[in-house]
C-alpha positions, 0 to 999 in steps of 0.5 A: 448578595453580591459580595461573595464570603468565604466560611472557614473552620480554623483550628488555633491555639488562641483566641486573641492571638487568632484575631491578632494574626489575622489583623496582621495578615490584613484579613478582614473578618466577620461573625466571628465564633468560638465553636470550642476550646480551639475552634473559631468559625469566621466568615471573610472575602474569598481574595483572602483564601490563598492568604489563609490557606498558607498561613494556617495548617489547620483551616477548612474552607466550610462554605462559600457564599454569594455570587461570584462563588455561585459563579465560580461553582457553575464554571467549575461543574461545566468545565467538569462536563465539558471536559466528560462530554468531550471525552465521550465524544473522543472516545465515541470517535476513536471506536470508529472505522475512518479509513479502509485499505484494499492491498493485492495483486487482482483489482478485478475482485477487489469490489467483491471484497468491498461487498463482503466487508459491507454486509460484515458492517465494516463500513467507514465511519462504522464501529470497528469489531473486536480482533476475535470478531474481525478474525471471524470476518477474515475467515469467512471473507476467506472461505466465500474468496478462496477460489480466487485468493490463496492469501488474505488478512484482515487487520486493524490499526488505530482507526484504518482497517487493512486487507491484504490479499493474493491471488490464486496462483494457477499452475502452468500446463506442463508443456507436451513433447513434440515430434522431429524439430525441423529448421523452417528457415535458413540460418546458422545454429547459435544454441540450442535450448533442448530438454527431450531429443536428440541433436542432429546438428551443431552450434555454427552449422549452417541449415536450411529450410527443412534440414532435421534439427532434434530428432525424436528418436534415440537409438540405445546401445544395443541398437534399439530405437526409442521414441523420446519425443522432442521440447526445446527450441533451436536458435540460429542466426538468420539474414534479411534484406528489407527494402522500403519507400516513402514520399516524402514531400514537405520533410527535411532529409534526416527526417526521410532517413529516420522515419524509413528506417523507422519502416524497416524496423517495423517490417523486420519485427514481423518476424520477431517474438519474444526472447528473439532481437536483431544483432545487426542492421546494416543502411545497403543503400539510400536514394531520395529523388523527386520527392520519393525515398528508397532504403535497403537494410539488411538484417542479422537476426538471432530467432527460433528457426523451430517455429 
């Protein structure tokens, strides 16, 4: 029961010269039969089946018998099961979503994009659609967004669904003319940054509070006067003195420098905004006495005097 037999069919073209190669080969045989004029049928141990199959062309292996052929058998249809049930699971595994990317410029919405791809069942580890189903998703997504998005794009590589979005763009006012542009502070005109008006005064003057910068009114050649209405600003250098005081006991001297001036700065940007800087800053004077400290500074500044 345990001795493990090959049966083999073998087609030759002599008895006795079968039996004596197989002798020669050192392969041991058992039953032997003739089936007919050129067919023997004999059993023989399965170690002897490589020998056989390279030394006979003719040879079909007809049955394997015994335990170790049982054996090998079973392992043979587990591997072949194993090997299908792991594809099953690969393939199972591959069909699924494992990773989801949200790309934009408005993280404020991107949870209602989460949302919508929930209620899609675009879910991780969820089976991922088909590229015709996945587009119908993006055009809906699209569509219930579009108010806040201008742009959106449901893609799918591999395992990783990616949404990629933009949003809306909201067009700026258009800015309303204004009327005669007076200077609100003393200073000397640098540029003008005008679109509507008419120029009353030129680069390097110097004006003070109040004084018609861009006039609103534009006198044709004929004589008639037209109101244009003025949009712009005007840019001009203007001059502070700014003075500032500290206690500073227990700080070193260059440390009572830096921060007060530290406090000028902080005073003169009051009256700094956007696309407005300081050209110069000049220490006048500096004092420290009795653990008190004094700064003058004086400031060049290049601002909007319209304002």
């Amino acid at each position: 029961m345990f001795e493990s037999k090959d049966i083999w069919n073998i087609v030759f073209y002599d008895e006795v010269s079968l039996i004596n190669k197989l002798k020669f080969l050192r392969v041991e045989i058992y039953d032997f039969k003739k089936v007919d004029n050129y067919k023997f049928y004999f059993k023989t141990s399965r170690k002897n089946r490589k020998i056989i199959k390279e030394n006979f062309k003719e040879c079909k292996l007809v049955s394997r018998r015994g335990l170790f052929n049982y054996l090998e058998m079973m392992f043979k249809r587990s591997t072949f099961l194993c090997v299908v049930i792991a594809s099953l699971c690969m393939y199972n595994v591959s069909r699924r979503i494992w990773k989801i990317e949200i790309t934009g410029d408005y993280e404020e919405i991107e949870s209602s994009f989460l949302d919508e791809l929930t209620n899609n069942k675009i879910v991780i580890g969820g089976y991922y659609p088909s590229d015709a189903k996945l587009k119908e998703i993006e055009d809906d997504i699209e569509l219930y967004m579009a108010k806040e998005v201008e742009f959106l794009e449901l893609k799918r590589k591999g395992s990783v669904i990616s949404l990629r979005y933009q949003k809306r763009r909201v067009a700026s006012p258009l800015p309303s003319k204004g009327v005669n542009l007076y200077a609100t502070k003393d200073g000397m005109i640098r540029y003008f940054n005008v679109v509507s008006g008419v120029k009353q005064v030129k680069e390097y003057d110097y004006v003070k509070k109040g004084d018609l910068l861009v006039s609103d009114v534009v006198e044709t050649s004929s004589g008639e006067l037209i109101n244009v209405g003025t949009l712009g600003s005007v840019y001009a250098n203007t001059f502070y003195i700014i003075e500032v005081n500290l206690d500073y006991e227990g700080m070193d001297e260059a440390s009572v420098f830096s921060r007060m001036l530290d406090k000028a700065k902080v005073k003169i940007g009051e009256n700094i905004s956007k696309d407005e800087k300081i050209e110069i800053e000049r220490v006048l004077d500096y004092k420290i006495e009795e653990n008190k400290g004094y700064m003058k500074v004086y400031y060049m500044l290049l601002e909007d005097i319209t304002i």
